[in-house]
C-alpha positions as CSV (number, residue, x, y, z in Angstrom):
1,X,-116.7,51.1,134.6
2,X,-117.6,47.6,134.4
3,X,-115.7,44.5,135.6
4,X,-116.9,42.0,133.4
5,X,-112.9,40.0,133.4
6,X,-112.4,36.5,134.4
7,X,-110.1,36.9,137.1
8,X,-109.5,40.0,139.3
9,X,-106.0,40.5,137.6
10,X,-107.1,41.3,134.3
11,X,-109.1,43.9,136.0
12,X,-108.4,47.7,134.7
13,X,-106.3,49.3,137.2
14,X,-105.2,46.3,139.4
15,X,-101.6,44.5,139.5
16,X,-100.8,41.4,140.5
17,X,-97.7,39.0,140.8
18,X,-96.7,35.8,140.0
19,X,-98.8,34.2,142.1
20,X,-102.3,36.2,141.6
21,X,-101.9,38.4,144.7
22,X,-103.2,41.4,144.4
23,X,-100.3,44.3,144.3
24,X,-101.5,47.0,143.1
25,X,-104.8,49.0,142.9
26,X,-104.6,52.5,140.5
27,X,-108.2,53.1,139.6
28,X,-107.4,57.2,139.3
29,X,-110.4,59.5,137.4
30,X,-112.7,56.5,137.5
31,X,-115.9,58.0,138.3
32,X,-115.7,55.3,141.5
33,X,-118.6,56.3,143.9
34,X,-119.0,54.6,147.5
35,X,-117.3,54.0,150.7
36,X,-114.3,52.0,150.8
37,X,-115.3,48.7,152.7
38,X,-115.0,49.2,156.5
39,X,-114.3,45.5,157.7
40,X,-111.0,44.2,158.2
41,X,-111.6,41.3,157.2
42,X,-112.2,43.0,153.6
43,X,-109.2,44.2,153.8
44,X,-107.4,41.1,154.6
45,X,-108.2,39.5,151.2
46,X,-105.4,42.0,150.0
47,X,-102.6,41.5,152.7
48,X,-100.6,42.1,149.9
49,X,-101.0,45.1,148.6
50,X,-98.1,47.6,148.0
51,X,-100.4,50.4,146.3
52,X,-103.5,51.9,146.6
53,X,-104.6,55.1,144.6
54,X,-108.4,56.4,144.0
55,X,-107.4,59.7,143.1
56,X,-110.2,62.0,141.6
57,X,-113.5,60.1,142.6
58,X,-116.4,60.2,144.7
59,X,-114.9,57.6,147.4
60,X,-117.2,58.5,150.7
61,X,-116.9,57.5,154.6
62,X,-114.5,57.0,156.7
63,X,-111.0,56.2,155.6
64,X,-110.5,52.7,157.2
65,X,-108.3,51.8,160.2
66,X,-107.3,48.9,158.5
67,X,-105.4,50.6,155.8
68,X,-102.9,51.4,158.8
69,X,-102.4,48.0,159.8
70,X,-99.2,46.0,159.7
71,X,-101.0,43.4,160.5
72,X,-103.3,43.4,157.9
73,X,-102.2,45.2,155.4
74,X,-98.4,44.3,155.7
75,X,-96.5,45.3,152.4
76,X,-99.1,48.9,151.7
77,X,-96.2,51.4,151.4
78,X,-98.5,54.2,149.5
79,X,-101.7,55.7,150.0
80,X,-103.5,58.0,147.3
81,X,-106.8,58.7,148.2
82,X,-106.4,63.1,146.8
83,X,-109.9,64.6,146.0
84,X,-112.4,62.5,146.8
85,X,-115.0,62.8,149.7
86,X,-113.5,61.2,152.7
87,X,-114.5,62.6,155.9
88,X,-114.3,61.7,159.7
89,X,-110.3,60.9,161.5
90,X,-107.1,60.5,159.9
91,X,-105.8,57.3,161.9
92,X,-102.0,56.9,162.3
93,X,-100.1,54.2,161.3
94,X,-99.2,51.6,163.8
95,X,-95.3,51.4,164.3
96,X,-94.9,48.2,162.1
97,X,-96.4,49.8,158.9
98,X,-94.4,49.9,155.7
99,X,-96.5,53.2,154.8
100,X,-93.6,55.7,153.3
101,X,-96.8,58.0,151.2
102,X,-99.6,59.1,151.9
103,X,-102.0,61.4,150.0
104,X,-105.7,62.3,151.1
105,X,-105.7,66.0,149.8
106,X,-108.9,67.5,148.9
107,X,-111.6,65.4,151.1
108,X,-113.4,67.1,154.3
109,X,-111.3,64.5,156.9
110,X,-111.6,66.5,160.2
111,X,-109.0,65.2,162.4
112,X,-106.1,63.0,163.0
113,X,-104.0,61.4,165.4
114,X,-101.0,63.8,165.5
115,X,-99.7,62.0,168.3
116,X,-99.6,58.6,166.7
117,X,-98.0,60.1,163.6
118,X,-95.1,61.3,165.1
119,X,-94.7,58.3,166.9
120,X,-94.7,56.6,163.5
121,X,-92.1,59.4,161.8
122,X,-89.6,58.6,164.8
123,X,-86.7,57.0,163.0
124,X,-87.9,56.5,159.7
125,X,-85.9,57.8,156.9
126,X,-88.5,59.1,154.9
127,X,-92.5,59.4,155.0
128,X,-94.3,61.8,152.7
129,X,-97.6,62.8,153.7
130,X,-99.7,65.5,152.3
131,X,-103.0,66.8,154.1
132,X,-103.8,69.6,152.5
133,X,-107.6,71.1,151.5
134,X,-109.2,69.2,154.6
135,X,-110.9,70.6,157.6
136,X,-108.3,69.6,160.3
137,X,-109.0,71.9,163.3
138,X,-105.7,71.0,165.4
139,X,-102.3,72.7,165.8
140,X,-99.3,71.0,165.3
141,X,-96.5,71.3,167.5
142,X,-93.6,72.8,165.3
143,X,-91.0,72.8,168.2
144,X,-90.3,68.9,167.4
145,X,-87.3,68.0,165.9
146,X,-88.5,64.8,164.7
147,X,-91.7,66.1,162.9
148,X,-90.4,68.3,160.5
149,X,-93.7,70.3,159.0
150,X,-94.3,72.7,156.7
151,X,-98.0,74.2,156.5
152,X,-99.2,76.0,153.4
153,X,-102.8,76.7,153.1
154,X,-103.7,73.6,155.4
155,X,-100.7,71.7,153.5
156,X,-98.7,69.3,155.9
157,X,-95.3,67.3,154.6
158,X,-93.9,65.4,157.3
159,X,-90.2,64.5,156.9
């Protein structure tokens, strides 16, 4: 793919709104290769996106702490990052976050802050999050009454 537009909203795959902030990034079965930019100050150009989906590429590294930031990702509420080839933690999001999906099936992540996630499930409503197909090597304690999990072939959905 080749970005060859005038102005980042005319741009395959990205939303804006009325005033040229970016919204929305759906760039699923893109052939994208790389690592998603590690700096939060990268991140920060977006503060407000809603949606980010990179479903079916060859997206490497880390995911990035600042994807969990209220701070500087204020209004992300979903998260689609399924098979691609993220690896390393799975960061929780801090108690301010918007975050109601997330998605990172089918990438070798290896761990994640279980504490800090069900810190973050506490008295929300609703928060959909699906693991599954990762390399997680941590047991989850089911005896919680706030963390609701069912597990399926390394499948997690917190609710």
């Amino acid at each position: 793919m080749q970005w060859t537009a005038a102005h980042y909203c005319d741009f395959d795959g990205v939303e804006c709104d009325s005033s040229s902030n970016v919204v929305k990034i759906s760039m699923n079965n893109n052939n994208l290769h790389g690592n998603l930019p590690g700096s939060d100050d990268d991140w920060r150009a977006l503060k407000y996106l809603q949606v980010l989906k990179l479903t079916n590429s060859f997206v490497m590294g880390n995911v990035p702490s600042a994807l969990f930031s209220s701070t500087i990702l204020p209004e992300l509420v979903t998260i689609d990052l399924v098979h691609n080839r993220l690896s390393g933690a799975l960061m929780a999001p801090d108690s301010a976050s918007k975050i109601r999906y997330i998605s990172v099936d089918g990438n070798t992540l290896s761990s994640a802050d279980w504490t800090g996630w069900k810190t973050f499930v506490d008295g929300r409503t609703l928060l959909t999050c699906d693991i599954g197909v990762n390399c997680f090597g941590q047991v989850i304690n089911r005896g919680d009454t706030r963390l609701v999990c069912l597990v399926c072939e390394n499948h997690i959905v917190l609710v």
